[in-house]
Every structure is written in C-alpha cells, then in structure tokens.
LUMLOVO-465603 format. One line per 2 residues: number of its first residue (from 0); their letters; for each residue y, z, x of C-alpha. Coordinates in steps of 0.001 Angstrom, whole numbers, padded with zeros to 6 digits, m for minus. Layout:
// residues N
NUM = A = Y,Z,X | ...
***
This chain:
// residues 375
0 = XX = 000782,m004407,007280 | 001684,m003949,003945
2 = XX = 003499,m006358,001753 | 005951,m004881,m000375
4 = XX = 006897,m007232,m002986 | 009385,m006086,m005675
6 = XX = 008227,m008422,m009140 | 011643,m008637,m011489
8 = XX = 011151,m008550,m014987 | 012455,m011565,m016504
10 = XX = 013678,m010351,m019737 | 015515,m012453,m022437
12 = XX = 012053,m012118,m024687 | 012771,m013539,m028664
14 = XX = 013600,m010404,m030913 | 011118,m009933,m032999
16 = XX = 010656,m012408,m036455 | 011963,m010235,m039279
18 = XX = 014285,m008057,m037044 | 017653,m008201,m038158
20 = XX = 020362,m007245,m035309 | 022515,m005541,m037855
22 = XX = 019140,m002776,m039091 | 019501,000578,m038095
24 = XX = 015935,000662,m036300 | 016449,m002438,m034693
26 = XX = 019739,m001782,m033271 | 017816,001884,m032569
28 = XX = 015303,m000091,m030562 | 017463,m002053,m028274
30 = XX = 019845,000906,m027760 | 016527,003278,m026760
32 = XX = 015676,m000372,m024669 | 018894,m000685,m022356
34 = XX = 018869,003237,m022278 | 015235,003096,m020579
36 = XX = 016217,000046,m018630 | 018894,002088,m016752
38 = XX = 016821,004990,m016087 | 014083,002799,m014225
40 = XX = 017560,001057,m012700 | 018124,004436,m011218
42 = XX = 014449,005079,m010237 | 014018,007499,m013270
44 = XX = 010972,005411,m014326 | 009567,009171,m016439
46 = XX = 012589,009054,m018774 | 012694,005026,m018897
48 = XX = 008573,005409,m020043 | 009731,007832,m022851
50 = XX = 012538,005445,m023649 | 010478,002480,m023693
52 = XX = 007432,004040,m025967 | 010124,005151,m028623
54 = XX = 011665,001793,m028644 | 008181,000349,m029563
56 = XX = 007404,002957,m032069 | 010439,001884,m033851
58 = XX = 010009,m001978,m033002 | 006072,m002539,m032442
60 = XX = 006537,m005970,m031342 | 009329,m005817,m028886
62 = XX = 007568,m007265,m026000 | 010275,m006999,m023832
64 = XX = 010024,m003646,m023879 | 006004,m003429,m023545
66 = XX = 006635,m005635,m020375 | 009193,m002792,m019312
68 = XX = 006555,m000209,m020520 | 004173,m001502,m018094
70 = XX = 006354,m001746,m015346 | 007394,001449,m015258
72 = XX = 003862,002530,m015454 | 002963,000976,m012598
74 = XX = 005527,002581,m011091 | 004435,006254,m011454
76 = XX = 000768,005238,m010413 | m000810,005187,m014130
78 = XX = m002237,001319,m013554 | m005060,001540,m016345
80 = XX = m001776,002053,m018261 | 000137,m000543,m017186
82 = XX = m002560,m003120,m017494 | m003393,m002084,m021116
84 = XX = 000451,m002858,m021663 | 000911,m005834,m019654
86 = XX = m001780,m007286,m021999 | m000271,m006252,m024902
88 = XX = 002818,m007918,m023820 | 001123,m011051,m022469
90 = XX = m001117,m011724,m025608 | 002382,m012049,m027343
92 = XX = 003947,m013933,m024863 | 001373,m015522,m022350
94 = XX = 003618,m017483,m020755 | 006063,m014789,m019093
96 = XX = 005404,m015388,m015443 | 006600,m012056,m014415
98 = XX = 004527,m009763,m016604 | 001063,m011291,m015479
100 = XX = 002699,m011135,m011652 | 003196,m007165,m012878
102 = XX = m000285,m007449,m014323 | m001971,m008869,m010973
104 = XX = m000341,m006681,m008999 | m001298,m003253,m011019
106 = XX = m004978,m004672,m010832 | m004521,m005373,m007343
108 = XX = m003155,m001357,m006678 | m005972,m000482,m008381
110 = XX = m008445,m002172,m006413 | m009956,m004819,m009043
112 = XX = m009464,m007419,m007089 | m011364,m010495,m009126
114 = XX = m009398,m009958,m011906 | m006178,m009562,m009691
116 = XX = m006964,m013006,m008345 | m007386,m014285,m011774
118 = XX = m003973,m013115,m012500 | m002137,m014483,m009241
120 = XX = m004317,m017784,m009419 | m003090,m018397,m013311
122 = XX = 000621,m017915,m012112 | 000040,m019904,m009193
124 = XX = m001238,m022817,m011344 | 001875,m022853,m013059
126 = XX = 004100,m022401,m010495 | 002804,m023785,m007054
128 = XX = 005610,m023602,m005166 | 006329,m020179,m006188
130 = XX = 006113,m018010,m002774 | 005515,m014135,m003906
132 = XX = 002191,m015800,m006091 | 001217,m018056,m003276
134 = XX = 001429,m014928,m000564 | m000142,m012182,m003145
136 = XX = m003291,m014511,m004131 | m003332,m014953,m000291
138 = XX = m003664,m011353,000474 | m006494,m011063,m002029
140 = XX = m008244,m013978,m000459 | m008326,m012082,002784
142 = XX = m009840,m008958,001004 | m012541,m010794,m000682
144 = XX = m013248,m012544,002383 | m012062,m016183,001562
146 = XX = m009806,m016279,004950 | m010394,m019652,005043
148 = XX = m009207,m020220,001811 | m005976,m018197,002074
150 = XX = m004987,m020719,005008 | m006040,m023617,003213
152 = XX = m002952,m021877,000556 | m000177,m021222,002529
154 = XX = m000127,m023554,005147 | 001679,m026133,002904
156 = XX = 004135,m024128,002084 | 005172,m022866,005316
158 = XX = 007859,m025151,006036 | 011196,m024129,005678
160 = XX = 010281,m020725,005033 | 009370,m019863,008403
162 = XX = 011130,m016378,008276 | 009594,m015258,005163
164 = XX = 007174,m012435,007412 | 005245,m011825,004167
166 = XX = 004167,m015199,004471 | 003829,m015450,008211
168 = XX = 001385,m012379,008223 | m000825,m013553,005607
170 = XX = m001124,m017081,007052 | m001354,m015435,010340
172 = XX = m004054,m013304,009672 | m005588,m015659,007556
174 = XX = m005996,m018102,010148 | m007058,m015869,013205
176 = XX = m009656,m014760,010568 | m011111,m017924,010354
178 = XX = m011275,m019563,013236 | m007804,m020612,014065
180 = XX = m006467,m018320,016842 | m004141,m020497,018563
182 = XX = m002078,m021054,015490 | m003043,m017422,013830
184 = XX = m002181,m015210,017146 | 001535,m016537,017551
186 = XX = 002403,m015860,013920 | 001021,m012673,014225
188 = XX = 003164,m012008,017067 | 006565,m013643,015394
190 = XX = 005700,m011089,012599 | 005704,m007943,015014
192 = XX = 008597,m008615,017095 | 010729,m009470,013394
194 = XX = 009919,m006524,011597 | 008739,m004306,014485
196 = XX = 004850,m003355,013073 | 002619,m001861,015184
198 = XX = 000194,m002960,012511 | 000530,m006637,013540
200 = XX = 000776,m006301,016680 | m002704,m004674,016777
202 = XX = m003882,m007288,015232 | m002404,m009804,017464
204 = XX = m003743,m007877,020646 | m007160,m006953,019569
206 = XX = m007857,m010759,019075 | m006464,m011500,022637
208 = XX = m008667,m008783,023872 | m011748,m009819,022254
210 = XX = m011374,m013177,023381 | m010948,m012135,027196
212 = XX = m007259,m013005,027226 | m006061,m009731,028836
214 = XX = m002524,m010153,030051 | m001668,m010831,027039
216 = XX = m003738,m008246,025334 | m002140,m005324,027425
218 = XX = 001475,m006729,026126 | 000652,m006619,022410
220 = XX = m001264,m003490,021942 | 001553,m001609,024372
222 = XX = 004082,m002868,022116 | 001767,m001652,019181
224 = XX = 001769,001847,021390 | 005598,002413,021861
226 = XX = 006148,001924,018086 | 003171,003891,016855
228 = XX = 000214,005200,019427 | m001834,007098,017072
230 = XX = m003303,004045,015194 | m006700,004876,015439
232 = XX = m008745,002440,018013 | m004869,001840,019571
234 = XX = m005079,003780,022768 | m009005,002887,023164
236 = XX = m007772,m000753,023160 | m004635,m000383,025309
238 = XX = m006684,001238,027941 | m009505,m001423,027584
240 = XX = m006894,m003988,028296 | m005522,m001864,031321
242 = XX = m009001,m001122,032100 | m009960,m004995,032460
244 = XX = m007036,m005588,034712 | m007913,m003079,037434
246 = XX = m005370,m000455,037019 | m006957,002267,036778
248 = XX = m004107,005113,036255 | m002910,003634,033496
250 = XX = m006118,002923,031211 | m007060,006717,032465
252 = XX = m003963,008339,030592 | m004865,005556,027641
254 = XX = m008723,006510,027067 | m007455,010563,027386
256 = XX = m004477,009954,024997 | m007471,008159,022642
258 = XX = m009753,011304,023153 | m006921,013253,022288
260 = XX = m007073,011822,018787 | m010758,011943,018371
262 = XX = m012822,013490,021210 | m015916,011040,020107
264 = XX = m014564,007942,020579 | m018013,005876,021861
266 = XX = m015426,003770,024020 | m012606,005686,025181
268 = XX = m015740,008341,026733 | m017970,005347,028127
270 = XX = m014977,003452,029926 | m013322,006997,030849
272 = XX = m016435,008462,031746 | m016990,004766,034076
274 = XX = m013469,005410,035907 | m014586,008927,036779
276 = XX = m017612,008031,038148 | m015990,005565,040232
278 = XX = m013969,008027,041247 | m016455,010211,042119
280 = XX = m015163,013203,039901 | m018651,013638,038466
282 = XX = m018583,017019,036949 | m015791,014991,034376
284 = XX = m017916,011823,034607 | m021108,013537,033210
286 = XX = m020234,014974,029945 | m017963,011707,029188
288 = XX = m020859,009728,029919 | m023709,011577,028233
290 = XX = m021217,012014,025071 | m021190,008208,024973
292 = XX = m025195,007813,025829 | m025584,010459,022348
294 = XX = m023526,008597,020286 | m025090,005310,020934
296 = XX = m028183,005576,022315 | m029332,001769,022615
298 = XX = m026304,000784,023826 | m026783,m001155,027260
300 = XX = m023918,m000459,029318 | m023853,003488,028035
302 = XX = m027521,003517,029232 | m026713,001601,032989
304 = XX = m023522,003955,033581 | m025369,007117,032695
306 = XX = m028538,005901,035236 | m025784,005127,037871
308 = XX = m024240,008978,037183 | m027672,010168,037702
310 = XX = m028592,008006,040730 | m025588,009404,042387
312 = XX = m026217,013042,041532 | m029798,012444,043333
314 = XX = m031567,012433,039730 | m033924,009558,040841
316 = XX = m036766,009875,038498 | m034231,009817,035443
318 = XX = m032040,007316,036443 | m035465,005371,036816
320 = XX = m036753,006126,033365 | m033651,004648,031801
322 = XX = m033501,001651,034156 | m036934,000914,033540
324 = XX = m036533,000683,029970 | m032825,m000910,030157
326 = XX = m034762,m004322,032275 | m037302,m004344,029061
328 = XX = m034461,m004468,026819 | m032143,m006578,028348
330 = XX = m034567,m008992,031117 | m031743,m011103,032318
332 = XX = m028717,m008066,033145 | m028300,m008987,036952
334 = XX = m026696,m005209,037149 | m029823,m003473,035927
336 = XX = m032294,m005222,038041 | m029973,m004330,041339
338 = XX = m029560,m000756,040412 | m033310,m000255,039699
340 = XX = m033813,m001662,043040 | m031651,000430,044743
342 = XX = m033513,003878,042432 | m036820,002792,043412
344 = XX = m035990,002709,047259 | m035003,006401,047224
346 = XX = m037516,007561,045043 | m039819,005565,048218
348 = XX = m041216,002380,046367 | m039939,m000323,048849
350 = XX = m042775,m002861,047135 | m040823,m001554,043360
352 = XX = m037697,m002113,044727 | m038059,m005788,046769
354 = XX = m039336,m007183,043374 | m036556,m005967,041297
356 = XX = m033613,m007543,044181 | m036053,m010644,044143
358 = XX = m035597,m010438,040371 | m031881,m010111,040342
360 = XX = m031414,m012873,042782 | m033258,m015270,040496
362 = XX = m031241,m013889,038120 | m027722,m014633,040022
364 = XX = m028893,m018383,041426 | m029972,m019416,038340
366 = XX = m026598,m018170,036871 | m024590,m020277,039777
368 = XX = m026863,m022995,038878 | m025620,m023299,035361
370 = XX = m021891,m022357,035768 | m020700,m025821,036752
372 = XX = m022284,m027230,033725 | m020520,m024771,031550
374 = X = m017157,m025750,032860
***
C-alpha cells in the first residue's frame, strides 16, 4: 500500500538581511513569491516553478522561496532538482523541519534510500513524537530490511492514534515481517477493512496461508479478490487457500482465472494440473502438469504429480525413472516411496515394490512415533 503523505511547507522564513520591504526588487520578489504560491495552490506547480526561480533571481537568498522551489519540483517528478534546492534552502536554514521532510521524501521517490533515512532520522531526532517522520523512517526501515527496527519505532507511539492507517500498516507489516504475526496480522487486517486495499489484505492472507491458517486465509485474499483480482500471485493464492480446504470448484475457477493472467504460473498449473488429475480429465491434466515439471524441474511435488499422471496413463517405466530419482532426493517423502511401490508392481517387480511399502511404513510409524512429542 502506498502512503501518501502530503508535507506542508512551513513558511514564515526571515526576509533576507539587507532587504528592505519598501525596494522595488524586494517587493518584486514577494509579489512573484505569493503569485507562484497560488499557482502550486491550484496544482499549477509549472507556472509556480517559473514564479519561484524569478523570485530568487531577483532575491538570491529568499529561502522561502527555494523551499517552495523544491517543492514544486518534486512535484512534477524532477527530484535531482528538488534535492539540489532543498539543500540550498536547508544550508540557510537547517532547522526548517518541513524542507528536510520535503528533502527525505524526494530522496525517498527517487530511490536513495540511506540518505532518505538520514533525512527522516534527523527530523525524527528533533521531533519524536512527530507521526508523518516516525511512519516515513518506518517505511524505509522495511525497504532496507530493518523490520525489526521499524517496530521497535512505532510501537510507542501507537496509542491514541490507533486510526492513523499509515501508521497501522507500517507497524503492521513491520511486525509480521519480523516475527510478530499475532500482533502484525490483525493490524494488517484493521488497515484493509478501513481503507478497503486489496494490497493489505494480501498481505494479511498470504501470511495466514503460509502459516497453515486457511480459513482465515481464504477470507483475506477473497476480500483482496472482490476489490482487485488481478494482483499478480492473487488468484494463485485464493485458489491455494480454496485448494487446502477441499473445495475443489472453487480453487479450479481461481488457478484458471490466475492462468488467465499469466499462462506460466509454476503454481496455479501444478495445483490445477493436481485437481485434473484427480479428476481424471488427463488430456487437461498433462500439459498443466508437464508445464509445471519445465518450469521447475527439481521441484518435488511437480516431479511426484507428473509420475502419478504417467502411472495412470500406463507410462510405467517413466513414472519409474522419476520416482526413482524423487526417493534419492527426498529419502523420507512417505508419498514417493508408496507410489514407487505401487509403479514397480505393474511394471512386475513384486521384490522392488515390497521394499519400497516396507520403506514407507517405516517411514509412517516412525512419523506416529514422534507426533505426540511434537504436541
């Protein structure tokens, strides 16, 4: 989600030493001044640049102008711009707040993010309490992978500003990033519902659904759906989440609808190409399948659906190559060893196929063996 954050200029900067209010170019200056102030007022931020410049050319020093200047840079996208006037108007007056907020926030747009943080963390120094600092140096903590850090921010400042869903996200995020789900996952979700973003609830639904939690997963990342279903990774999710809960229709119309968007999706063919087979529509099951087995040829469960497609279309010998290398690979997968016993039986190795269920059932009373200890 992005965070919009309008920064106000605070003008009211000294005049200039030397400037008398009653010269012509002064009083040319602020005229050319409040005349570029109301064009960037009305969103004309070209004529209010022009305005601004000539002010300065008349009155080099007029910082509040500079600050202006840089502004309204910003504004049309020239950021190496407004940071070389931002500067400008900070080395003059380095303790205006609002022009090094302007200042971290054009590096920030641009992408320099270390000195953006420098920026937010000077203004943040000075004023602690200040929210729009606190949440921006937050956001760049996130990108340079400080999560932690971001939390460690916000959190005491969150009380009585609950609602603020600039805040909320941030900390949110921030704190499913690092470790803290339970608290991170129902901010997330107060964000969503407030200012209806798909983006957050993504976010809040791809961390139930990575952590197993798949009720809830299906609830967020529908919601995410209604508001904006081409997110890409959305449907692929949604249906993984349907998928997971047994219902079968549904996460079939969510894996299409993600194919839809981009036909070589590694998940949204593997777990289509699964329900198919289960289905026994194989001639759709096949190419879904063997699309996923390309794109990733290592990966496990690719490699055990595509032997399974094969063992069912009486490809014996195949399905046993891939088996046979899947059980090297991956020793202790219960599902491998059974369906390698079941290949070798038809291809008429009985001996073959009573070590590999012999295997598996190791496998699986081993597995019950350990379970109560993990509870």
């Amino acid at each position: 989600m992005r965070c919009v954050l309008f920064l106000l200029l605070v003008l009211g900067f000294q005049t200039a030493a030397g400037q008398s209010p009653r010269q012509a170019p002064s009083a040319d200056a602020d005229e050319l001044f409040r005349a570029g102030v109301a064009a960037q007022q009305h969103g004309d931020n070209r004529t209010a640049i022009e305005d601004f410049r000539k002010a300065l050319v008349i009155r080099p020093k007029m910082v509040e102008a500079r600050a202006a200047l840089g502004a309204a840079l910003a504004a049309t996208g020239q950021l190496d711009a407004a940071i070389d006037e931002d500067t400008r108007a900070l080395a003059a007056a380095p303790d205006k707040t609002a022009v090094r907020m302007n200042l971290g926030m054009a590096y920030y747009r641009k992408g320099d993010l270390d000195h953006a943080r420098e920026q937010f963390e000077t203004v943040h120094a000075a004023l602690p309490t200040d929210l729009q600092a606190a949440v921006m140096l937050g956001y760049v903590y996130i990108k340079l992978d400080r999560d932690a850090e971001a939390a460690e921010l916000l959190t005491p400042l969150e009380p009585g500003h609950e609602s603020n869903t600039d805040m909320e996200y941030v900390l949110g995020f921030s704190l499913i990033q690092s470790g803290n789900v339970k608290e991170g996952v129902p901010r997330m979700e107060k964000v969503a519902k407030a200012t209806h973003s798909a983006s957050a609830w993504v976010i809040a639904g791809s961390t139930h659904l990575h952590r197993g939690e798949m009720s809830a997963a299906r609830i967020d990342l529908d919601a995410a759906m209604q508001l904006d279903p081409k997110i890409p990774g959305l449907a692929t999710m949604a249906g993984q989440a349907r998928y997971a809960m047994q219902d079968m229709k549904e996460s079939a119309l969510a894996f299409q609808a993600a194919l839809r968007e981009d036909p070589r999706d590694f998940n949204a063919n593997l777990d289509l190409g699964a329900i198919r087979l289960k289905e026994r529509d194989l001639e759709n099951a096949r190419p879904l399948l063997e699309l996923a087995l390309e794109l990733q040829p290592t990966f496990p469960l690719a490699r055990l659906e595509v032997a399974k497609l094969n063992e069912t279309t009486g490809r014996y010998a195949e399905a046993a190559a891939i088996l046979e290398d899947l059980v090297k690979a991956e020793p202790n997968w219960i599902d491998a060893h059974w369906e390698l016993a079941a290949v070798y039986i038809e291809l008429n190795r009985p001996d073959d196929g009573k070590r590999e269920r012999m295997i598996a059932q190791q496998l699986r009373f081993a597995q019950q063996k350990e379970e109560p200890e993990s509870k």
